[in-house]
LORO-477610 format. One record per residue (C-alpha): x, y, z. Coordinates in steps of 0.2 Angstrom, whole numbers, plus 5000, padded with zeros to 4 digits. Layout:
BEGIN
<node east="X" north="Y" up="Z"/>
...
This chain:
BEGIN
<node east="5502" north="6173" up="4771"/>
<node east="5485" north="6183" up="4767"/>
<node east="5489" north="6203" up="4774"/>
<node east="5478" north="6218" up="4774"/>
<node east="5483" north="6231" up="4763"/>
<node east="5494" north="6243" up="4775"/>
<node east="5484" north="6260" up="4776"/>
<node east="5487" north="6276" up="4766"/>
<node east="5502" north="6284" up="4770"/>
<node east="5495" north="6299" up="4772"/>
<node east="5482" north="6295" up="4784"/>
<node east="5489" north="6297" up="4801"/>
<node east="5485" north="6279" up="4812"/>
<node east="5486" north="6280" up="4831"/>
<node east="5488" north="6264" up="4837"/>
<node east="5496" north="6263" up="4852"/>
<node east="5488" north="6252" up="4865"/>
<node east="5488" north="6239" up="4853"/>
<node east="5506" north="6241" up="4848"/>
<node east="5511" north="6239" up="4864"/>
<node east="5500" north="6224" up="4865"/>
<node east="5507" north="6216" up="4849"/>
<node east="5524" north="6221" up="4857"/>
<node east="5521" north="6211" up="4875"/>
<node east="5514" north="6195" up="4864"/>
<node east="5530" north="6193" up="4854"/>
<node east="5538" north="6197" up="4872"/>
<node east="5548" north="6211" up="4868"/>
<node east="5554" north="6226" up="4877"/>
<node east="5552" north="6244" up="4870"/>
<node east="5574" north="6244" up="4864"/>
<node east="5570" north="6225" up="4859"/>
<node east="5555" north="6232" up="4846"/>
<node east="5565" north="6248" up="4842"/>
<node east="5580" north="6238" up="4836"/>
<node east="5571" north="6225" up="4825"/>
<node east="5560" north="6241" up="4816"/>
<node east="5577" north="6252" up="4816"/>
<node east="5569" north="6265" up="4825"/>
<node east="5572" north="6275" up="4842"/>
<node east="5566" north="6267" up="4858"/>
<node east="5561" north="6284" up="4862"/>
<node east="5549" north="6283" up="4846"/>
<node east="5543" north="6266" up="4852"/>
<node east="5537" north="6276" up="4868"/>
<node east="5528" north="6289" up="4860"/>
<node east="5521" north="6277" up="4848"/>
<node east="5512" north="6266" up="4862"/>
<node east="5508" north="6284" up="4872"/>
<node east="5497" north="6290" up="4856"/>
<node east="5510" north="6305" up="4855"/>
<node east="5514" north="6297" up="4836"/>
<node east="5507" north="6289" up="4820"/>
<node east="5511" north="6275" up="4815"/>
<node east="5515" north="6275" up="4797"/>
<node east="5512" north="6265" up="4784"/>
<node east="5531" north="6261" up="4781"/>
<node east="5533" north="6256" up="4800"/>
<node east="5517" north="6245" up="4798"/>
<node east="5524" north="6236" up="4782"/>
<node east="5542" north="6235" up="4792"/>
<node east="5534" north="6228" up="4807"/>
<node east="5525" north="6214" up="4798"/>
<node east="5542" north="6209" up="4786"/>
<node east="5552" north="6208" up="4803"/>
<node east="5540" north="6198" up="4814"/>
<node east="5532" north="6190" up="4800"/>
<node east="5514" north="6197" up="4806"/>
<node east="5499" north="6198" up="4802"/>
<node east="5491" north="6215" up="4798"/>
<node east="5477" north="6210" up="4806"/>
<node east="5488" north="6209" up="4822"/>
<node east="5482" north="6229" up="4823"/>
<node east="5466" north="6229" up="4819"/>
<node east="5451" north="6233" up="4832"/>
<node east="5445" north="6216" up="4835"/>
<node east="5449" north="6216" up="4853"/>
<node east="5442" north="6237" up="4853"/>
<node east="5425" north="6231" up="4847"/>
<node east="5423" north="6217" up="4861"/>
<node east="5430" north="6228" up="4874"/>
<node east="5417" north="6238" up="4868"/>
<node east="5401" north="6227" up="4867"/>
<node east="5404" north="6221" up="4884"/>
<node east="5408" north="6240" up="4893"/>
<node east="5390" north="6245" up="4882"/>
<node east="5382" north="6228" up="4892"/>
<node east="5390" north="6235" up="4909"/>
<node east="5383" north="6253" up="4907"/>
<node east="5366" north="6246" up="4901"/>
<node east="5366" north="6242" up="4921"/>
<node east="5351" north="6250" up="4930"/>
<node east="5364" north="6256" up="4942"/>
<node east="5370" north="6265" up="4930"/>
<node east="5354" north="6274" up="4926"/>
<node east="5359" north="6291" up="4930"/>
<node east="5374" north="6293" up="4920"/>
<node east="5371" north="6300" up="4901"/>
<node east="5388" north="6290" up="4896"/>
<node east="5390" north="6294" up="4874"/>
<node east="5393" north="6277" up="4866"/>
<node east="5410" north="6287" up="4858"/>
<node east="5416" north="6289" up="4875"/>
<node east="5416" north="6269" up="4878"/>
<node east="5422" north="6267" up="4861"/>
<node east="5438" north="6279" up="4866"/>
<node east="5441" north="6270" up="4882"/>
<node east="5438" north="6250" up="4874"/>
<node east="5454" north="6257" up="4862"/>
<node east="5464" north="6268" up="4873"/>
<node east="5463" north="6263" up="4889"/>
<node east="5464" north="6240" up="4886"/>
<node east="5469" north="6241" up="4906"/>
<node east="5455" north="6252" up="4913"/>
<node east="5443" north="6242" up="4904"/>
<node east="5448" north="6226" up="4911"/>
<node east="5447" north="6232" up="4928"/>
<node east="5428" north="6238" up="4926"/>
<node east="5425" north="6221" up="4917"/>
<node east="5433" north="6212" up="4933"/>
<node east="5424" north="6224" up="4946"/>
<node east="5408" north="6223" up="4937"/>
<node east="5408" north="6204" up="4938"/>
<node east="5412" north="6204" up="4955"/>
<node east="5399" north="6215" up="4960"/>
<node east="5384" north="6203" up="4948"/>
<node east="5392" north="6187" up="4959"/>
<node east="5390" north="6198" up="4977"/>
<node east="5371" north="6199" up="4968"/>
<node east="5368" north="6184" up="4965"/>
<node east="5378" north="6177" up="4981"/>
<node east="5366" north="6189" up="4993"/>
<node east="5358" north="6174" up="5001"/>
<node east="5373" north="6168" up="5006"/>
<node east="5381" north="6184" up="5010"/>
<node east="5365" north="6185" up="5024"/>
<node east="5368" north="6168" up="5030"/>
<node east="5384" north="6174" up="5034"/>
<node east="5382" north="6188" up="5045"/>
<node east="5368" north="6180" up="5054"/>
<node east="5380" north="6166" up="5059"/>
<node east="5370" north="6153" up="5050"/>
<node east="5383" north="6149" up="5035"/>
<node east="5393" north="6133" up="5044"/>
<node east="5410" north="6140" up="5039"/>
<node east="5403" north="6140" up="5021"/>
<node east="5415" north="6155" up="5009"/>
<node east="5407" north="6164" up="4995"/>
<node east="5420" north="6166" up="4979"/>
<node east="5419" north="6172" up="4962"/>
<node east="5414" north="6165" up="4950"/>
<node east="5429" north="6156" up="4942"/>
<node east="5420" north="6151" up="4926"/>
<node east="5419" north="6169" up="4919"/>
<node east="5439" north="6171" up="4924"/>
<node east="5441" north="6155" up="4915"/>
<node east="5434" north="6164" up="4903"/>
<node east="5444" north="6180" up="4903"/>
<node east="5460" north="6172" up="4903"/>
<node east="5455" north="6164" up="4886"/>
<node east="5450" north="6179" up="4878"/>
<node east="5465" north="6189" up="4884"/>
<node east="5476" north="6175" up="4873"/>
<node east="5464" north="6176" up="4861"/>
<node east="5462" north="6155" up="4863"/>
<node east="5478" north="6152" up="4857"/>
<node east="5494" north="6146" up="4866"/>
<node east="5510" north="6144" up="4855"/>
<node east="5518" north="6134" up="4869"/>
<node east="5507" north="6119" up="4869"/>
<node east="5504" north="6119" up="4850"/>
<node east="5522" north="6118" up="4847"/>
<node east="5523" north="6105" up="4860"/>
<node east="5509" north="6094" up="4853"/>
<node east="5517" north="6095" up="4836"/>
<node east="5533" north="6090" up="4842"/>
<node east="5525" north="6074" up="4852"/>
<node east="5514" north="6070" up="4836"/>
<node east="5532" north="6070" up="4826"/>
<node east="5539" north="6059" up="4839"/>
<node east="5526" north="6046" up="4838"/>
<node east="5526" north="6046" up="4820"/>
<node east="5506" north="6039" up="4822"/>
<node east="5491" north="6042" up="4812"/>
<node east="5475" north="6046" up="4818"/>
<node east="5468" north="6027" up="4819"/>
<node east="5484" north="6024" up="4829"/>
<node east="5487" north="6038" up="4839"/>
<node east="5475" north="6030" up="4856"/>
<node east="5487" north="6015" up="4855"/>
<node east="5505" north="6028" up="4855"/>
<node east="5500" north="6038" up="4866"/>
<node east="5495" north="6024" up="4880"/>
<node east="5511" north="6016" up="4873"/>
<node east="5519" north="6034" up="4877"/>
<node east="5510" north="6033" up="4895"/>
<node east="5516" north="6015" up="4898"/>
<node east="5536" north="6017" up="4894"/>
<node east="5541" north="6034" up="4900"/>
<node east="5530" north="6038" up="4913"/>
<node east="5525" north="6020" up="4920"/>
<node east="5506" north="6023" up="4915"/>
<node east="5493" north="6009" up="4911"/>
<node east="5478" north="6013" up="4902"/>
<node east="5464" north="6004" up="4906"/>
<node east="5445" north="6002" up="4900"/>
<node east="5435" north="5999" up="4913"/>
<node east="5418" north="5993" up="4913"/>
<node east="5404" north="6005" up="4917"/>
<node east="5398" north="5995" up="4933"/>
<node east="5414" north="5998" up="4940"/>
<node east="5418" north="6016" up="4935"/>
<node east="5399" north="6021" up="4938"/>
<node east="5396" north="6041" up="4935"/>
<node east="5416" north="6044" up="4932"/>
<node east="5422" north="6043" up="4914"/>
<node east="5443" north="6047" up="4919"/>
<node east="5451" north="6043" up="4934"/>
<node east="5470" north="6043" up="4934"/>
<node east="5475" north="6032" up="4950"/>
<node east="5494" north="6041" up="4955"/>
<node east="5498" north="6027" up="4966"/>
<node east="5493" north="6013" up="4956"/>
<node east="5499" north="6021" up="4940"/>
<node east="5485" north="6018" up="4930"/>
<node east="5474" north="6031" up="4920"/>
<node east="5455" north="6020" up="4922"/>
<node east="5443" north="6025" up="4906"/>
<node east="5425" north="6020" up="4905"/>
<node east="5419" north="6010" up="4892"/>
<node east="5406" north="6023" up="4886"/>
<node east="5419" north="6033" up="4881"/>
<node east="5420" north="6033" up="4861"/>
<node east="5435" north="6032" up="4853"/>
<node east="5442" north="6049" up="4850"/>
<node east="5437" north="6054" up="4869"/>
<node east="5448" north="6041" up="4871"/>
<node east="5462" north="6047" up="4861"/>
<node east="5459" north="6065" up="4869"/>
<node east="5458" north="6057" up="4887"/>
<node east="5476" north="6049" up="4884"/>
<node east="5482" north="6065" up="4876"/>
<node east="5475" north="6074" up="4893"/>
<node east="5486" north="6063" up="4903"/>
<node east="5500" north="6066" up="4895"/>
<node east="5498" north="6083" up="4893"/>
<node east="5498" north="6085" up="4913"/>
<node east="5513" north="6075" up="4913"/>
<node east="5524" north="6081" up="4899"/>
<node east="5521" north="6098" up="4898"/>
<node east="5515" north="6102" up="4917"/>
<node east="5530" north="6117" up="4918"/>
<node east="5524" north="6124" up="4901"/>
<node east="5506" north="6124" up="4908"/>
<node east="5511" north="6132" up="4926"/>
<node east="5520" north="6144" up="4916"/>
<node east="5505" north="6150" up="4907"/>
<node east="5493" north="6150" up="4922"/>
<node east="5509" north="6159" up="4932"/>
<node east="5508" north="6174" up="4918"/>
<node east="5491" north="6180" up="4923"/>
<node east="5498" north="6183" up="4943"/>
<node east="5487" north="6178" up="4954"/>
<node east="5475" north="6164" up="4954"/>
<node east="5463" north="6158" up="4967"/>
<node east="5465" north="6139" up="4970"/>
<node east="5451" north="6134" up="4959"/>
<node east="5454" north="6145" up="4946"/>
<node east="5471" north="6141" up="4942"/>
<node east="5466" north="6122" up="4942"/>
<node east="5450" north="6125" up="4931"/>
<node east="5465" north="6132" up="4921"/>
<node east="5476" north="6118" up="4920"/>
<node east="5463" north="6107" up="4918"/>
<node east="5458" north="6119" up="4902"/>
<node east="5475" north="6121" up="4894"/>
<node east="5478" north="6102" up="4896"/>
<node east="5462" north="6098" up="4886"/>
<node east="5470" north="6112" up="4876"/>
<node east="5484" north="6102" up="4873"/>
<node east="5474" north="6086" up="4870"/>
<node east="5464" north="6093" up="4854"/>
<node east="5483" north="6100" up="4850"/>
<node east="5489" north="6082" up="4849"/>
<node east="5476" north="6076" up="4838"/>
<node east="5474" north="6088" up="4826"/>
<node east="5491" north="6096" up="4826"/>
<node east="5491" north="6116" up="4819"/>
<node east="5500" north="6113" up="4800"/>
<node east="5491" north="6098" up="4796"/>
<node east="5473" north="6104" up="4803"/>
<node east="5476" north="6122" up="4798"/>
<node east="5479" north="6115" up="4781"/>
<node east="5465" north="6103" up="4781"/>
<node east="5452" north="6114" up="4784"/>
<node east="5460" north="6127" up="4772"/>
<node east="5459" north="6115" up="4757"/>
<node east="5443" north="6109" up="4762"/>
<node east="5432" north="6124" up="4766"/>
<node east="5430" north="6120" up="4784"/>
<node east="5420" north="6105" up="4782"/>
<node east="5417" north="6099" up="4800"/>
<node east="5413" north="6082" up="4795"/>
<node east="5424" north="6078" up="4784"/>
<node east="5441" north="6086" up="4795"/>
<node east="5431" north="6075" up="4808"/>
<node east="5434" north="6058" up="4798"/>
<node east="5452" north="6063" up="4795"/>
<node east="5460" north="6067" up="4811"/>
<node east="5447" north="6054" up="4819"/>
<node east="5439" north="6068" up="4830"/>
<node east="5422" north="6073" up="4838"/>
<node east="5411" north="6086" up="4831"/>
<node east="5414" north="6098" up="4846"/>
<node east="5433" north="6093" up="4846"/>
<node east="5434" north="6098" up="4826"/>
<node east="5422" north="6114" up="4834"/>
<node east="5432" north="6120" up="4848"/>
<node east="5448" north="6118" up="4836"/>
<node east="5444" north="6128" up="4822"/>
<node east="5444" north="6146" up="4838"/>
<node east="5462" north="6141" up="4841"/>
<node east="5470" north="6147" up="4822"/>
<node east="5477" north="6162" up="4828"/>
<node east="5494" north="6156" up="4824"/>
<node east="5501" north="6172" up="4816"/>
<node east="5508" north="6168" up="4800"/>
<node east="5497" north="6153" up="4796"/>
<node east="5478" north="6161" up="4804"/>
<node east="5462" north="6151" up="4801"/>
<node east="5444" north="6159" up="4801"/>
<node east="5444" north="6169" up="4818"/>
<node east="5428" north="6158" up="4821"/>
<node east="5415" north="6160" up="4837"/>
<node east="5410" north="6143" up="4845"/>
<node east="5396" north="6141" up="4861"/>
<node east="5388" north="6126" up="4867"/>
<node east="5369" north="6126" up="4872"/>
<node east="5358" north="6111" up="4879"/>
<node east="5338" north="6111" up="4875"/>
<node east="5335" north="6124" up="4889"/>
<node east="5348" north="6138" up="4882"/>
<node east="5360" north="6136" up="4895"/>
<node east="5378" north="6142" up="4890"/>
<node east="5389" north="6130" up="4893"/>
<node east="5405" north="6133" up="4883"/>
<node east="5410" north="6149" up="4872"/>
<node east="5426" north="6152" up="4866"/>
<node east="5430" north="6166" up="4852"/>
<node east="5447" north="6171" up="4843"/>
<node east="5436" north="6183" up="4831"/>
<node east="5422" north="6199" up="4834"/>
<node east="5406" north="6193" up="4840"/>
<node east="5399" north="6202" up="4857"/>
<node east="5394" north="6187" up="4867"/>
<node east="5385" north="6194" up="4882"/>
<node east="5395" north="6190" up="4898"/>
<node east="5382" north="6193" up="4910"/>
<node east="5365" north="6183" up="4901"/>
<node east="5360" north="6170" up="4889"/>
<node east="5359" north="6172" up="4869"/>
<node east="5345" north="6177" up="4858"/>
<node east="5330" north="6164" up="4854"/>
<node east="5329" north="6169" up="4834"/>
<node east="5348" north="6162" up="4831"/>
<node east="5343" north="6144" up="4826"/>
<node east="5358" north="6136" up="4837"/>
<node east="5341" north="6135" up="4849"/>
<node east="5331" north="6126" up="4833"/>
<node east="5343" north="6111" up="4830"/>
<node east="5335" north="6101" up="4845"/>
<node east="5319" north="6101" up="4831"/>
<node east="5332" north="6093" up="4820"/>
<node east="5344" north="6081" up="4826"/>
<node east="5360" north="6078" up="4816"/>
<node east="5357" north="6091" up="4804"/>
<node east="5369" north="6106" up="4801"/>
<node east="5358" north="6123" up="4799"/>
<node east="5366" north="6137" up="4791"/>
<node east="5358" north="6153" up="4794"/>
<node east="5367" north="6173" up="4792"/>
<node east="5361" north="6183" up="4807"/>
<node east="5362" north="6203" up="4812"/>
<node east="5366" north="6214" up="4827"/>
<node east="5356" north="6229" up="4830"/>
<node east="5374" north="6237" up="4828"/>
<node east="5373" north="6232" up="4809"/>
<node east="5385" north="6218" up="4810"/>
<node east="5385" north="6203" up="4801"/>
<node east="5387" north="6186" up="4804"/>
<node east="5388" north="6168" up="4795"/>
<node east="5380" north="6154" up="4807"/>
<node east="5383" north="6134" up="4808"/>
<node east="5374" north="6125" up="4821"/>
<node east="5372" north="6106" up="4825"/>
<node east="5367" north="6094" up="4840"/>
<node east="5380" north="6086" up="4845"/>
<node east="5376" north="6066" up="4843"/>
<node east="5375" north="6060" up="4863"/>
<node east="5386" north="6052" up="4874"/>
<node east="5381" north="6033" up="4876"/>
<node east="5372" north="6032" up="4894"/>
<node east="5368" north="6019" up="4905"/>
<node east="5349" north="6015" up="4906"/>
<node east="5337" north="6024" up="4913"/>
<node east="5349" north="6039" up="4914"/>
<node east="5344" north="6052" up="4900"/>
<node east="5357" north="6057" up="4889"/>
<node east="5362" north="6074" up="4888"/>
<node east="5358" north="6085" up="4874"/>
<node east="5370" north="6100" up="4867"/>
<node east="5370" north="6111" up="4850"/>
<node east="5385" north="6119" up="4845"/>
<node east="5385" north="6136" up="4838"/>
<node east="5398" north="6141" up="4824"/>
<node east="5401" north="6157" up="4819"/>
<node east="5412" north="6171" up="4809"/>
<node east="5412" north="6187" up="4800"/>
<node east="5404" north="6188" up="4785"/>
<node east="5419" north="6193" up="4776"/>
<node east="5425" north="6176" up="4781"/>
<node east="5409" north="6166" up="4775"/>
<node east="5417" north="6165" up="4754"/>
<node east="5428" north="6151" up="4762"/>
<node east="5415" north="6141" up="4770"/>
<node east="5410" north="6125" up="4760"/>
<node east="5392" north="6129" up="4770"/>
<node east="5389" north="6145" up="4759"/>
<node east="5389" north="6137" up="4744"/>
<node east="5374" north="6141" up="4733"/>
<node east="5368" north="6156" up="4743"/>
<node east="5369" north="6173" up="4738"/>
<node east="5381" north="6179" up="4754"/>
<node east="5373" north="6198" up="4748"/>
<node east="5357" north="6195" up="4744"/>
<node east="5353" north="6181" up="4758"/>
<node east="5343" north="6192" up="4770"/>
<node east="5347" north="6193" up="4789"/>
<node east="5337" north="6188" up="4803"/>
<node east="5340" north="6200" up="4816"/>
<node east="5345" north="6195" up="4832"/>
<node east="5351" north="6204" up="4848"/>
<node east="5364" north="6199" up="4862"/>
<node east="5351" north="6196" up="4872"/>
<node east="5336" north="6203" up="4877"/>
<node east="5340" north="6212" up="4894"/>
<node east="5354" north="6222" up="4879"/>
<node east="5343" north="6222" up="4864"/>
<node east="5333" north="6235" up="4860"/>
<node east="5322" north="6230" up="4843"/>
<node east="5304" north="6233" up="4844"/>
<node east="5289" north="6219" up="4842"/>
<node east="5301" north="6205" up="4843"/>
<node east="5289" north="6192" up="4847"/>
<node east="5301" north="6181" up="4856"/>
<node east="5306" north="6195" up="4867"/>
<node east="5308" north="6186" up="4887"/>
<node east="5309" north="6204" up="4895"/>
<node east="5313" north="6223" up="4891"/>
<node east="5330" north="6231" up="4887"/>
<node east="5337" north="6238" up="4903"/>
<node east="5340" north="6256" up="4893"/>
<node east="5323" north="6258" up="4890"/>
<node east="5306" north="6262" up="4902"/>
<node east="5295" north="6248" up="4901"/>
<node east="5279" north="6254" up="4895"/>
<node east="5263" north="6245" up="4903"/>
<node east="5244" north="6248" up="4895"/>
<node east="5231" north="6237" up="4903"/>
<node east="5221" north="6245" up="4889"/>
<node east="5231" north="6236" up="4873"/>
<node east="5238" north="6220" up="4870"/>
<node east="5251" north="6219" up="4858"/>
<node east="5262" north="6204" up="4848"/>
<node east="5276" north="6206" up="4860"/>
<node east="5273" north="6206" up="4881"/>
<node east="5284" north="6221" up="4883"/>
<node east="5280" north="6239" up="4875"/>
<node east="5298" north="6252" up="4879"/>
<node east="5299" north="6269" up="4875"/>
<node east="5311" north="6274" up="4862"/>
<node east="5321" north="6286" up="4873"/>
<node east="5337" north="6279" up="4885"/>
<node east="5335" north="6280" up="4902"/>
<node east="5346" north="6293" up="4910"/>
């Protein structure tokens, strides 16, 4: 198990927001912690109210007993917190207020709670934007019963990030159900219908496209049947019958996990079944020991861990964010998926990078530049204007088949970690990881604050634009270098 080197133990380390984090994932009570660690319960409180350091013998005690990850401490979850309060306050209606980057840099790590809240209020108050027509139609009487909600996605979305993508529950279950069949990839469509069909009464059909039309799935309850479309390949199909039976096996597991984040609007908490079932699907076909040691021993290579669990690009993709078990971690990898016009579709991240929760990503990461070459994987080391560093892989993802004269959707997937992590990567061979320069890139543009970009779509909310019908520069938007207060 690969640890960070527990800190100097003269150095006094104040942790205690995400102690008590650490504490509430391994579901333990304050006495339940103190016992395990041999320590008071009263220390276990003063610890988590940043009244006491934590040493470095406690640190190296806690990771024996839990069989933890170091890591388990570090910031990671500070410096998100952090990039999406900065993309908050960058609000024009928070003009007026002179708020010191330290300041949100102290509440991202000592107050996870409050942060959340203004993450959840602030959201709120960009969909009340966005649904002003609506709102309008409303009180003038003209909205035929219609209701504006939030929007569920970005919850969807929260939820994911709070467990870091990662839910022990299903994976164990998934592993248990691939023990069980005792199938190998090329078999696992036909075990798992076989699964459907003796247990649980199920057929699996395929169905012909003329008959299913625009649905790919249907599962008919009274009729028993779980109806695929023939353009379904053959590992959707696999993951479609792995979705079925996720719904039907581990249905208490999965309300259990939507009934920890307390309430839950309708369509929420089914957007999240439905997310935690397909979850479960990828779980099945490329169970967590087997993948995990897959893609250590082979670099990560997405093509080849592809061939061997007999999986999709965007299932091997979406996989790889979900190593966060704690004493067998993957890369904490970034995933997102674009189509040709930079919409956002997907994004899912157990590691660092600040995706912007309110806007679209930056033109110059070359996710955007795959379209220009089908097929091709394109590697590329980008920049934040915060210094960080990042190792890219992007691809389009090979289109689903479509009936004629329908046009066949077109995705890129972006893949991403740290560039501490990019050593392990079968991608970086032959490129000099400190030499290779950067090419800098922002969140996006309403929060990026580099001069003369020429792909620049509109100036950074913290600066004045500056307007000269005298000069034409490279870029469309001239700023001044001071924030606006």
């Amino acid at each position: 198990m690969a640890r960070i080197s527990a800190p100097d133990s003269a150095k006094k380390l104040f942790v205690g927001p995400r102690f008590r984090r650490l504490r509430q994932q391994l579901g333990l009570s304050q006495t339940q912690i103190a016992e395990g660690l041999e320590i008071s319960p009263s220390y276990v409180n003063l610890i988590e109210r940043n009244q006491r350091p934590v040493t470095a013998q406690l640190l190296l005690r806690l990771a024996e007993t839990y069989d933890l990850d170091l890591r388990d401490l570090a910031g990671a979850d500070e410096d998100r917190f952090f990039a999406e309060l900065n993309e908050i306050f960058s609000d024009p209606l928070f003009r007026q207020i002179d708020l010191p980057k330290q300041e949100l840099r102290d509440l991202a790590e000592l107050c996870p709670g409050v942060t959340h809240a203004l993450q959840r209020l602030y959201a709120a108050y960009t969909e009340a934007r966005r649904g002003e027509t609506l709102v309008a139609a409303q009180i003038a009487g003209r909205d035929d019963g219609v209701r504006y909600e939030a929007n569920p996605i970005e919850r969807l979305r929260e939820l994911l990030e709070a467990n870091r993508n990662y839910f022990p529950e299903l994976e164990q279950a998934a592993e248990t159900l691939r023990d069980d069949l005792g199938a190998g990839p090329q078999e696992l469509f036909g075990a798992l219908c076989a699964r459907l069909r003796e247990r649980h009464a199920v057929q699996v059909r395929l169905i012909p496209v003329d008959v299913m039309r625009e649905t790919l799935r249907r599962f008919d309850r009274h009729r028993r049947q779980l109806l695929l479309s023939e353009l379904i390949d053959a590992p959707g199909r696999t993951f479609q019958a792995g979705f079925q039976l996720g719904l039907t096996e581990c249905g208490p597991a999965i309300d259990a996990i939507a009934n920890r984040t307390g309430s839950l609007d309708e369509v929420t908490r089914r957007l999240y079944r439905i997310t935690l079932a397909n979850y479960f699907a990828a779980a099945v076909m490329m169970p967590y020991a087997a993948f995990h040691g897959a893609a250590e021993s082979l670099g990560y290579d997405i093509a080849v861990l592809g061939q061997r669990f007999d999986a999709g690009f965007e299932h091997v993709c979406h996989r790889l964010t979900t190593l966060q078990r704690p004493n067998a971690r993957g890369i904490p990898f970034f995933m997102l998926r674009v189509d040709n016009a930079g919409n956002v579709s997907k994004r899912f991240s157990s590691g660092t990078f600040p995706f912007s929760k309110f806007g679209g990503t930056c033109p110059l990461w070359n996710v955007h530049t795959t379209f220009d070459t089908p097929g091709r994987m394109l590697t590329q080391i980008i920049e934040l204007p915060d210094g960080s560093r990042y190792f890219s892989l992007a691809q389009t993802v090979r289109p689903p088949a479509v009936p004629y004269p329908l046009p066949p959707p077109r995705y890129a997937i972006g893949l991403g970690c740290e560039m501490r992590y990019a050593s392990r990567l079968v991608y970086a061979g032959g490129i000099d990881l400190e030499k290779t320069e950067a090419t800098p890139i922002g969140v996006n543009c309403r929060l990026c604050e580099r001069e003369n970009c020429t792909q620049r779509a509109e100036p950074p909310l913290t600066r004045t634009l500056i307007l000269d019908e005298n000069t034409r520069r490279v870029t469309s938007f001239a700023f001044s270098n001071a924030r606006e207060l």
